[in-house]
C-alpha positions in Angstrom: 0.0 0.0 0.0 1.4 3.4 -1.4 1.1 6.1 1.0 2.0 10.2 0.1 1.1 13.1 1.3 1.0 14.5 -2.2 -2.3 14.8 -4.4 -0.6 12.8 -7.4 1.6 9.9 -7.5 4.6 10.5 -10.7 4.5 7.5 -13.0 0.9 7.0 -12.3 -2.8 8.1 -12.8 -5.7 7.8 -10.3 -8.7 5.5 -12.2 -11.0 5.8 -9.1 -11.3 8.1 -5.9 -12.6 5.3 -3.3 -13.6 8.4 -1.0 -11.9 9.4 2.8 -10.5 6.8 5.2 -8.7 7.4 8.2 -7.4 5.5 11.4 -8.3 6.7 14.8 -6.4 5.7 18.1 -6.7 7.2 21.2 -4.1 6.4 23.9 -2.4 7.1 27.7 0.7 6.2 29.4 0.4 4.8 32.3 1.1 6.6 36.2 4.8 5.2 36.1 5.6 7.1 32.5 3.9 9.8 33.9 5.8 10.2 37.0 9.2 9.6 34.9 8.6 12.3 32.6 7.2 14.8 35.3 10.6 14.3 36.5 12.3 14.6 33.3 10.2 17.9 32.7 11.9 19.9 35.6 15.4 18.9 34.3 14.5 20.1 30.9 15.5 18.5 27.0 13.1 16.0 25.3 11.0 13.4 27.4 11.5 9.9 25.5 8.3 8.5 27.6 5.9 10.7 25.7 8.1 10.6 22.2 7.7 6.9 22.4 4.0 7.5 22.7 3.5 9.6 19.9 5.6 7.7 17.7 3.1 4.1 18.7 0.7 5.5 18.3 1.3 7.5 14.8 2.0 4.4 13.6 -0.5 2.5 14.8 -3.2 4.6 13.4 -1.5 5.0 9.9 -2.1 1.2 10.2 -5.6 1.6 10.7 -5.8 4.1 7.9 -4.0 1.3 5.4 -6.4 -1.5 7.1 -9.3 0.7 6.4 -8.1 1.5 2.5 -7.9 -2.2 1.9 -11.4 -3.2 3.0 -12.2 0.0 0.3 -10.5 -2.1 -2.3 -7.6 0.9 -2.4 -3.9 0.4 -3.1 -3.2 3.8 -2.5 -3.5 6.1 0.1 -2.8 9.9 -1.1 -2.9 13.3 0.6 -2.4 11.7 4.1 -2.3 13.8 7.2 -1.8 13.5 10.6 -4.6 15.1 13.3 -4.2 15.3 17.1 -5.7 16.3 20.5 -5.5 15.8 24.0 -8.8 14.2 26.2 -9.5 14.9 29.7 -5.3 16.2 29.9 -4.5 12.1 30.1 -5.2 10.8 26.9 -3.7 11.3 23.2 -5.3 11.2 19.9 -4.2 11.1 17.0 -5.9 10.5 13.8 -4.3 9.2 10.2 -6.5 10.4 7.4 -6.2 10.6 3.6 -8.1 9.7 0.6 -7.7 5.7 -0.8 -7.7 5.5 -4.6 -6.6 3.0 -6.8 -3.5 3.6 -9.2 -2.8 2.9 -12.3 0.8 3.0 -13.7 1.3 5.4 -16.5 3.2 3.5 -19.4 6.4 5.3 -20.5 
């Protein structure tokens, strides 16, 4: 599964917009990362506990996204973005979203 955050693909042509998909996780660390990286706050530089996070669970909803394309009969995934929020200051969410399509290989 092809996935770009650019509109068009080079070397290839879109034969059918399949319509929006996205992937949707919502997640916390637990008391123990969150008393680590209160600590690591008052010393100061970047707090691997919460980049650890994000990074899961960016990639885990890109995932979904994919997952979601395929049941749509995609093989593409283009104009992807990423979406996030906080809930209730404990939880993260982030949302993959982008439009699945199906490509078509432009002959030379």
């Amino acid at each position: 599964m092809l996935v770009t955050t650019t509109e068009n693909v080079p070397g290839h042509a879109v034969r059918a917009t399949l319509g929006q998909v996205f992937g949707v996780v919502v997640r916390s660390r637990g008391i123990g990362g969150n008393i680590t990286a209160s600590l690591r706050s008052i010393v100061g530089g970047e707090i691997t506990e919460y980049t650890q996070l994000v990074e899961e669970t960016r990639r885990q909803a890109i995932d979904r996204m994919i997952h979601n394309a395929v049941l749509m009969g995609a093989n593409a995934v283009v104009m992807m973005r990423f979406d996030s929020g906080e809930i209730a200051q404990a939880m993260n969410e982030v949302i993959a979203y982008g439009t699945a399509v199906i490509l078509d290989p432009v002959p030379e």
